[in-house]
Gaussian input, Z-matrix of N, CA and C with variables (Angstrom, degrees):
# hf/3-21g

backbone

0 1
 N
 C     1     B1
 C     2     B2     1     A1
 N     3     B3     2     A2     1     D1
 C     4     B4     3     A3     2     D2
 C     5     B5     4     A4     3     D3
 N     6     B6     5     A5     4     D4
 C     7     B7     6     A6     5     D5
 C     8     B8     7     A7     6     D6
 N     9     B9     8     A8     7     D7
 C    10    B10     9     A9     8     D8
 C    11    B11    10    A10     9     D9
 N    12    B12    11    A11    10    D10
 C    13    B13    12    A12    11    D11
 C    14    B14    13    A13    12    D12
 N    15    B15    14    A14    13    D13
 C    16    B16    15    A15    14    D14
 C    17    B17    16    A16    15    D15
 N    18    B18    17    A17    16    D16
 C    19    B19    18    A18    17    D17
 C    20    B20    19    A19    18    D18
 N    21    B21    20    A20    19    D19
 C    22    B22    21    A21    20    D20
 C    23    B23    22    A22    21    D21
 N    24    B24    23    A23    22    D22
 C    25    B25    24    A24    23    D23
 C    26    B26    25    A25    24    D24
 N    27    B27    26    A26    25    D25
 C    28    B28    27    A27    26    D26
 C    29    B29    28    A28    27    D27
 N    30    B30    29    A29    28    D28
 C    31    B31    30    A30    29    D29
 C    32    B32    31    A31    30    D30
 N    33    B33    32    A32    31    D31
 C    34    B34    33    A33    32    D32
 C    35    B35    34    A34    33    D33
 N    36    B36    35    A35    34    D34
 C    37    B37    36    A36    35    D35
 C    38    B38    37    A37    36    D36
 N    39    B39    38    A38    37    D37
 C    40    B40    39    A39    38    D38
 C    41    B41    40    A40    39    D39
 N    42    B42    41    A41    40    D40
 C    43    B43    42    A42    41    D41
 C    44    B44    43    A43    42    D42
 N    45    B45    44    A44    43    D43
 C    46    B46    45    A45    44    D44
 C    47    B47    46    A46    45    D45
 N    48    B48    47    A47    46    D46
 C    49    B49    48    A48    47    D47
 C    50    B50    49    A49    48    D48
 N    51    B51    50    A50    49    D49
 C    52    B52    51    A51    50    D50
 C    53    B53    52    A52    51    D51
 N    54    B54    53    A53    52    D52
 C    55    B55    54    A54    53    D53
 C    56    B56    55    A55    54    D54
 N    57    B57    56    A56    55    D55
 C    58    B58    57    A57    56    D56
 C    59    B59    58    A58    57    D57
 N    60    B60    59    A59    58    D58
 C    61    B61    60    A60    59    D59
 C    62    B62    61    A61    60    D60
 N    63    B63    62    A62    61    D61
 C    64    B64    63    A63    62    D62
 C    65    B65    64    A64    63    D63
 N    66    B66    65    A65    64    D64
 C    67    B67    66    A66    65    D65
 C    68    B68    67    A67    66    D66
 N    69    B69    68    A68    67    D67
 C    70    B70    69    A69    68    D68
 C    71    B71    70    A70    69    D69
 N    72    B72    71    A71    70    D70
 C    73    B73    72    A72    71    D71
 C    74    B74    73    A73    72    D72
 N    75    B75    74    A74    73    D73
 C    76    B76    75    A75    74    D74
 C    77    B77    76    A76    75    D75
 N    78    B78    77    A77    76    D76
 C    79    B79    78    A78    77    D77
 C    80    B80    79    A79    78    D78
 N    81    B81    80    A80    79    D79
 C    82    B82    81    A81    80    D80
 C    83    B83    82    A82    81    D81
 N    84    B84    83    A83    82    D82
 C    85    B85    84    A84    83    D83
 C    86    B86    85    A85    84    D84
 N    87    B87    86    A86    85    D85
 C    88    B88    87    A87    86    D86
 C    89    B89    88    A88    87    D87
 N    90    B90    89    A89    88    D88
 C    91    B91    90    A90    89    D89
 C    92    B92    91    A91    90    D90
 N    93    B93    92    A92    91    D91
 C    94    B94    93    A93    92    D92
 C    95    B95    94    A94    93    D93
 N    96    B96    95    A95    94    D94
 C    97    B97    96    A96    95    D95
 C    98    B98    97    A97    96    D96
 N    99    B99    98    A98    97    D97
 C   100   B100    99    A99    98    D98
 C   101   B101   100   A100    99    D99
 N   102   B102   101   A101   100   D100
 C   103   B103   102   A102   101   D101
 C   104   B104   103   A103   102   D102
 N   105   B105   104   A104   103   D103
 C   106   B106   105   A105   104   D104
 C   107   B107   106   A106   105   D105
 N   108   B108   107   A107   106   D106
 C   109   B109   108   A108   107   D107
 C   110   B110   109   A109   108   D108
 N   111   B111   110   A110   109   D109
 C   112   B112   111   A111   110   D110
 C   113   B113   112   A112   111   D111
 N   114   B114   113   A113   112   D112
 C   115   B115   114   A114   113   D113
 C   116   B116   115   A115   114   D114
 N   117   B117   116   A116   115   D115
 C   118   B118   117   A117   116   D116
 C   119   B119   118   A118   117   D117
 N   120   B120   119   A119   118   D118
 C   121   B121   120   A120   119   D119
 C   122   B122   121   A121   120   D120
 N   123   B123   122   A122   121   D121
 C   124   B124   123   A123   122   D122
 C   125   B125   124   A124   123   D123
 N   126   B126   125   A125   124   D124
 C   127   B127   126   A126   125   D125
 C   128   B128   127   A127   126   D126
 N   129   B129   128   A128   127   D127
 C   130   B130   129   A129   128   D128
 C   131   B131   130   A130   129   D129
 N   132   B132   131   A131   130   D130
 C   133   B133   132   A132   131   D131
 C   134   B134   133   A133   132   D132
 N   135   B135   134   A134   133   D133
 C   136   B136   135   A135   134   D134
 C   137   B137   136   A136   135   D135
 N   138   B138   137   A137   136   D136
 C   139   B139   138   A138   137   D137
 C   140   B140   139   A139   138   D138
 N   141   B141   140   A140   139   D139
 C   142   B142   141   A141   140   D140
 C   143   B143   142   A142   141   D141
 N   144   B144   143   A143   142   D142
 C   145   B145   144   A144   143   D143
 C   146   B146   145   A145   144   D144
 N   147   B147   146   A146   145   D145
 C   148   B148   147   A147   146   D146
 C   149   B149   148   A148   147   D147
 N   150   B150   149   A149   148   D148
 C   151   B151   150   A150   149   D149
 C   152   B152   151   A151   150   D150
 N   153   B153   152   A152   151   D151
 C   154   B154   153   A153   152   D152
 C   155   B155   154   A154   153   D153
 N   156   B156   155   A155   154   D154
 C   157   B157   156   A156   155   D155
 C   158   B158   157   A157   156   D156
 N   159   B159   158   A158   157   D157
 C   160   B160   159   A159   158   D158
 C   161   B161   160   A160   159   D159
 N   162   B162   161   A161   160   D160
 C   163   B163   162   A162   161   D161
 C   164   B164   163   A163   162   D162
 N   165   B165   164   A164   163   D163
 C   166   B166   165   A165   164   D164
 C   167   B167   166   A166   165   D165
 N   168   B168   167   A167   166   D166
 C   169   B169   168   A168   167   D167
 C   170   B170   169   A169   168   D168
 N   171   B171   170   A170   169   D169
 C   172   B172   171   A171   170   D170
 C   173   B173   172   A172   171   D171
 N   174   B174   173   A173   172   D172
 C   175   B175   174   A174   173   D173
 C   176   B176   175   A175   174   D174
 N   177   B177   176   A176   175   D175
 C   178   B178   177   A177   176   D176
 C   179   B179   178   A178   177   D177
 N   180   B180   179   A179   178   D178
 C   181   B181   180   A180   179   D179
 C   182   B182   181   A181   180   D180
 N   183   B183   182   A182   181   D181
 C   184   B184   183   A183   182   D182
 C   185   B185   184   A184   183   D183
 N   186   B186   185   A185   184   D184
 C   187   B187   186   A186   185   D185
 C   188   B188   187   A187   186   D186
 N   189   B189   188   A188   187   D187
 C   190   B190   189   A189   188   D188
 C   191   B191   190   A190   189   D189
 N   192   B192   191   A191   190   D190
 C   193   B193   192   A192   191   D191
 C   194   B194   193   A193   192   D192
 N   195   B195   194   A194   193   D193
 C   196   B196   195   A195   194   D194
 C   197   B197   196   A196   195   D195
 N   198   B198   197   A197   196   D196
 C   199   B199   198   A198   197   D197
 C   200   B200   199   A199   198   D198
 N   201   B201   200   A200   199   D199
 C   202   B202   201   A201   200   D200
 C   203   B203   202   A202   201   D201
 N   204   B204   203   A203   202   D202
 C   205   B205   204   A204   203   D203
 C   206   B206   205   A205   204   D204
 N   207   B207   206   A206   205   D205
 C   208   B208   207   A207   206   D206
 C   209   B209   208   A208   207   D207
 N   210   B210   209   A209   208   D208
 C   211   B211   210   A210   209   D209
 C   212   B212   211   A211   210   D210
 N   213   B213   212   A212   211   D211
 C   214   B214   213   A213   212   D212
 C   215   B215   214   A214   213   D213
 N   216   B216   215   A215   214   D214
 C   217   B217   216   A216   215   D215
 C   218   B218   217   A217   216   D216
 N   219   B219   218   A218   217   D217
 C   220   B220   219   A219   218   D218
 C   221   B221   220   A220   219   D219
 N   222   B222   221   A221   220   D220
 C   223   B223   222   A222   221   D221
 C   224   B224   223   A223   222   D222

   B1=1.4554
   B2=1.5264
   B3=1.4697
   B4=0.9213
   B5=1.2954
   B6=1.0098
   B7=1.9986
   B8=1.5667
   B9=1.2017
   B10=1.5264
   B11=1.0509
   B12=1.7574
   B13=1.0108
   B14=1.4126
   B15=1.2701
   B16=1.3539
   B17=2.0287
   B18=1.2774
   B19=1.2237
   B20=1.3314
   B21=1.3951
   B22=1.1166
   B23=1.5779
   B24=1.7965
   B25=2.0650
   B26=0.9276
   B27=1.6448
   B28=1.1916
   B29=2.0784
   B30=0.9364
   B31=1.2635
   B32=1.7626
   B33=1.1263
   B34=1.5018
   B35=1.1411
   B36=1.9209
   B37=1.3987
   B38=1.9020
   B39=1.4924
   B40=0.7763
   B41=2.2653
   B42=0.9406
   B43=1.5902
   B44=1.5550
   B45=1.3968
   B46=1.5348
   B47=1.3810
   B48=1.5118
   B49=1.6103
   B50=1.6784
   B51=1.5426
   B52=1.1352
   B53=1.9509
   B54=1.4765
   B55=1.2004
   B56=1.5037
   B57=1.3612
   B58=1.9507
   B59=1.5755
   B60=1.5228
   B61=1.2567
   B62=1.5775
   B63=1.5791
   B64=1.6916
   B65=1.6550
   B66=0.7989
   B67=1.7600
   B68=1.7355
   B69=1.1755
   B70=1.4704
   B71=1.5911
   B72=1.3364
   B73=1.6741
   B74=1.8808
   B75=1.3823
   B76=1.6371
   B77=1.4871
   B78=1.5224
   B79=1.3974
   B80=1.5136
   B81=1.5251
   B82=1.6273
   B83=1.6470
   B84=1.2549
   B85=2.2076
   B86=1.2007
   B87=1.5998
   B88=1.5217
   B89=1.5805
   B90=1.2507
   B91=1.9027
   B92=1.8689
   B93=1.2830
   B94=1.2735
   B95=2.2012
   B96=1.2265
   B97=1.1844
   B98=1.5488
   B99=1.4724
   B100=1.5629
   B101=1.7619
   B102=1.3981
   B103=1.7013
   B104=1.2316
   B105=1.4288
   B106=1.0768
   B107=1.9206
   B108=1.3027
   B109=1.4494
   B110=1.9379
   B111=1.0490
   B112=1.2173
   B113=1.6693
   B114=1.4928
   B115=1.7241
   B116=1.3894
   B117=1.0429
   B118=1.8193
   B119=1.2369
   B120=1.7427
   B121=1.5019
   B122=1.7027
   B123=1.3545
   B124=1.7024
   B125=1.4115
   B126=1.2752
   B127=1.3783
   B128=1.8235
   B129=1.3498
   B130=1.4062
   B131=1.8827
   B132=1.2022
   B133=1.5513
   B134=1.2978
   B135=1.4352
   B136=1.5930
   B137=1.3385
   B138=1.5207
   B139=1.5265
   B140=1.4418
   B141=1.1436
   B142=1.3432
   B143=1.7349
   B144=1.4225
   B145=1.1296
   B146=1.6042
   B147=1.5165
   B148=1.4449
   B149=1.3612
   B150=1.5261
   B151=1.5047
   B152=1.7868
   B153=1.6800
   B154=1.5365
   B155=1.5696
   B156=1.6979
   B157=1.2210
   B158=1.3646
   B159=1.2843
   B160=1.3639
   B161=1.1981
   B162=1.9431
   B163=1.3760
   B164=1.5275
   B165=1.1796
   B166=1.7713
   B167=1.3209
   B168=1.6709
   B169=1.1361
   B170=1.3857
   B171=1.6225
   B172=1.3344
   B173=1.4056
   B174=1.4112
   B175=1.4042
   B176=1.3435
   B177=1.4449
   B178=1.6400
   B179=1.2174
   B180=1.4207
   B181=1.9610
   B182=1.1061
   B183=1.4247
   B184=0.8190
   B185=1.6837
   B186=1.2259
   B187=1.3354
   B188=1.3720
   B189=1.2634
   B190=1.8523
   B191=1.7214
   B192=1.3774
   B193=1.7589
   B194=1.8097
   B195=1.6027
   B196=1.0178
   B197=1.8679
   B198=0.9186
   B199=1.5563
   B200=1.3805
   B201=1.3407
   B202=1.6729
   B203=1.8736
   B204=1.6302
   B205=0.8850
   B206=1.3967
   B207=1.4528
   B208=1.5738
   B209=1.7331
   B210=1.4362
   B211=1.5706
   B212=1.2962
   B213=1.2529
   B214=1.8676
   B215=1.4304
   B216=1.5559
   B217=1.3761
   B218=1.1911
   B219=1.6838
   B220=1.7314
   B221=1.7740
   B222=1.6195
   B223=1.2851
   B224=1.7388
   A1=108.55
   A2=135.76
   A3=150.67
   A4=125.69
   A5=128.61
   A6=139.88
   A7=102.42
   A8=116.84
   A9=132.28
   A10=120.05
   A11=117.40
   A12=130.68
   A13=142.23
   A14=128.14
   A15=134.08
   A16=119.68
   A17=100.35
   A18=109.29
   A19=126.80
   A20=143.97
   A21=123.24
   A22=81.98
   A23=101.97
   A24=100.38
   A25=109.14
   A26=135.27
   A27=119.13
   A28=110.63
   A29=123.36
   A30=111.29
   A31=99.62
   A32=121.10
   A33=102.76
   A34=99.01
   A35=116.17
   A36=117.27
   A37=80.02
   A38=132.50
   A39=119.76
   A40=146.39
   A41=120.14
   A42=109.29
   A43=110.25
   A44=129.40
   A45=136.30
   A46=88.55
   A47=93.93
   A48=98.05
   A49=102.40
   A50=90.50
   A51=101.13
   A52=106.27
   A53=107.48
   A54=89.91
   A55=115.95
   A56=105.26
   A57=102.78
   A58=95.63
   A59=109.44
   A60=119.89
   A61=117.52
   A62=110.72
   A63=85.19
   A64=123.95
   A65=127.29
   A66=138.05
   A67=101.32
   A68=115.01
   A69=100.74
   A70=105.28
   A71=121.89
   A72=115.65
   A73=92.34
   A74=90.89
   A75=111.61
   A76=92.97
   A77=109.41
   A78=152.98
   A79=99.43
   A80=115.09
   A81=104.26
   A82=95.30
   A83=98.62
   A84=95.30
   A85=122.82
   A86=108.48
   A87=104.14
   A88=114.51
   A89=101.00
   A90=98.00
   A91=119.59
   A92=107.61
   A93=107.43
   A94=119.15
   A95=109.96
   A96=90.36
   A97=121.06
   A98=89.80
   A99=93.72
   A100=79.64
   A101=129.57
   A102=126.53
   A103=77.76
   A104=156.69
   A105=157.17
   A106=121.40
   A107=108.68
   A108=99.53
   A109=116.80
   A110=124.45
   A111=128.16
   A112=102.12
   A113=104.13
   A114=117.14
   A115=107.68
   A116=133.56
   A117=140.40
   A118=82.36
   A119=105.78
   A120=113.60
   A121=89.74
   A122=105.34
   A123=113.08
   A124=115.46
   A125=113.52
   A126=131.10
   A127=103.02
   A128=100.12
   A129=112.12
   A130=111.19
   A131=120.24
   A132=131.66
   A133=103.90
   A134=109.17
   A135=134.84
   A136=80.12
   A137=106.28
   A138=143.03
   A139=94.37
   A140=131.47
   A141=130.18
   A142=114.68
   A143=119.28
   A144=103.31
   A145=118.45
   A146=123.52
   A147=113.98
   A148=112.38
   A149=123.13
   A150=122.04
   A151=105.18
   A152=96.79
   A153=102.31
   A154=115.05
   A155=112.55
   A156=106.66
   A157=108.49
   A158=131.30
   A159=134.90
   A160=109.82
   A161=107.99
   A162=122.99
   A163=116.51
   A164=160.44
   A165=133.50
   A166=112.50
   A167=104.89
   A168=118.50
   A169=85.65
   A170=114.31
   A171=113.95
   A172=111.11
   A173=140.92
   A174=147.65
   A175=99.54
   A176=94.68
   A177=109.19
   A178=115.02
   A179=114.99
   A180=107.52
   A181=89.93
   A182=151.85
   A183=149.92
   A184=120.02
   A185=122.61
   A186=141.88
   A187=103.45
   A188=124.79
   A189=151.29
   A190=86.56
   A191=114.18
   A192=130.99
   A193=92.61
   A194=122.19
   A195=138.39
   A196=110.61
   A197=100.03
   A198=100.31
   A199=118.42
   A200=102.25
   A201=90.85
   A202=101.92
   A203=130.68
   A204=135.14
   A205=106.37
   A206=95.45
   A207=110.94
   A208=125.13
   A209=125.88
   A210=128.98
   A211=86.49
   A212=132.28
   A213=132.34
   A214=102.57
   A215=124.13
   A216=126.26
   A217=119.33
   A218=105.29
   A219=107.88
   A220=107.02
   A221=121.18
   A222=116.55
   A223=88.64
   D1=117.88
   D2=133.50
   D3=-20.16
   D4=79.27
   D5=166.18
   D6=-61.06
   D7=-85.85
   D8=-163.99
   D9=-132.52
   D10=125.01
   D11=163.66
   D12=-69.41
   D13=86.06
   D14=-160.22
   D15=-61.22
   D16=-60.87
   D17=174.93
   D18=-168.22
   D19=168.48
   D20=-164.01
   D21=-157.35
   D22=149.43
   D23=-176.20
   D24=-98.31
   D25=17.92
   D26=155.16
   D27=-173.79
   D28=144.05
   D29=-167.57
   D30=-84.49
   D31=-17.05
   D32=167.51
   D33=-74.66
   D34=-172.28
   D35=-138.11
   D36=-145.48
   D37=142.98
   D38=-35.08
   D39=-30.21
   D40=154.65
   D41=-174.42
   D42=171.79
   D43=158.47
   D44=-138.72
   D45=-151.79
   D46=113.29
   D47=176.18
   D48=-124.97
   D49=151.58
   D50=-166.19
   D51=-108.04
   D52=124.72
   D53=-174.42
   D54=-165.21
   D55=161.17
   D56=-165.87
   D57=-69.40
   D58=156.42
   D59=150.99
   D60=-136.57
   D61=173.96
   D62=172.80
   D63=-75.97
   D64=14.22
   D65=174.48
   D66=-104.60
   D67=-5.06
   D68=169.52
   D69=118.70
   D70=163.45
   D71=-165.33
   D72=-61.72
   D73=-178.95
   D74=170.55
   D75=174.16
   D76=172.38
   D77=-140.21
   D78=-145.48
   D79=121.89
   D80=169.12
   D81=-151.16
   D82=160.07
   D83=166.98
   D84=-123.60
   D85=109.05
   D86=-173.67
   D87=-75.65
   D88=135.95
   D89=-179.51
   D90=-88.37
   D91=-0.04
   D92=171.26
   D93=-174.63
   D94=-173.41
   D95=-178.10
   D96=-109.36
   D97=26.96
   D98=-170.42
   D99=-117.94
   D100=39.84
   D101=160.98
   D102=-120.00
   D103=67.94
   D104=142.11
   D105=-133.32
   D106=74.09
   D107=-161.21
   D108=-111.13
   D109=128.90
   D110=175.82
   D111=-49.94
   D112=147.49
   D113=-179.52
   D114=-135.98
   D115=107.80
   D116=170.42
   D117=74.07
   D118=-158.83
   D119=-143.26
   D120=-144.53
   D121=40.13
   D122=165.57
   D123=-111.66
   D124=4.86
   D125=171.16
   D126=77.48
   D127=44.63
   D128=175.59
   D129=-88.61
   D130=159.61
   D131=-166.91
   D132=-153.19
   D133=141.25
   D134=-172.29
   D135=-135.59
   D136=142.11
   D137=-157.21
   D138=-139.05
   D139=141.09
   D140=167.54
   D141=-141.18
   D142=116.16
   D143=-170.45
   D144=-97.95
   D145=-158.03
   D146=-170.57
   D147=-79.23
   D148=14.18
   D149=-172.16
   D150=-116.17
   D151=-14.03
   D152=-177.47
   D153=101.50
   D154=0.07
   D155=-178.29
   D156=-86.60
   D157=148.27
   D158=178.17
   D159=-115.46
   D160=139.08
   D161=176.41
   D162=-91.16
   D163=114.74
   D164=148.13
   D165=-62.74
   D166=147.48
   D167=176.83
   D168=-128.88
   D169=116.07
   D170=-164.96
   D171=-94.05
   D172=-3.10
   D173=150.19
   D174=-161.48
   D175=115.65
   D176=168.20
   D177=-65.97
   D178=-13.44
   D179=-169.19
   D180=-88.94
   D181=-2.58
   D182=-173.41
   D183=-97.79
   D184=-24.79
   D185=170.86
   D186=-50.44
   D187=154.84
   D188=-174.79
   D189=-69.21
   D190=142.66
   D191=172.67
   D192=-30.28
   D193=-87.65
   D194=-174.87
   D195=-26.36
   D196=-65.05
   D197=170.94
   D198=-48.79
   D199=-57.03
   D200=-166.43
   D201=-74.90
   D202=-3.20
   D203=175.17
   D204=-51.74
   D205=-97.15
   D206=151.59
   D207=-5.34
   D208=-43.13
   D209=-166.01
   D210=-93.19
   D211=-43.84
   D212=-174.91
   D213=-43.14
   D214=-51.17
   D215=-169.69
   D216=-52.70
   D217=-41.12
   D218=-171.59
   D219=-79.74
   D220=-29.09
   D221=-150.14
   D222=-109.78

């Protein structure tokens, strides 16, 4: 699960974002913006990175200013 979004190296897509989860920070590279997909209607998000592992971001409105800054760009 995705808490906070730290940073990401570039808002085009390929790009390696760096970011908290609840298991502890990590590093992943999303290859496009369609690995970014809405889930039910709680404003939940599945992240999928270039290895196939998937993150939830279980309410984005809920994320720190910076984060949800950052998630606006890709979606």
């Amino acid at each position: 699960v995705i808490t906070t979004i730290r940073s990401v190296t570039s808002y085009s897509t390929p790009c390696t974002w760096s970011v908290e989860t609840d298991r502890g920070p990590t590093e992943f590279v999303l290859r496009g913006d369609e690995d970014i997909r809405r889930i039910g209607t709680a404003g939940s998000l599945l992240v999928a990175d270039s290895h196939g592992i998937q993150y939830l971001i279980r309410d984005h409105l809920a994320l720190d200013a910076r984060s949800r800054k950052i998630l606006d760009r890709f979606r």
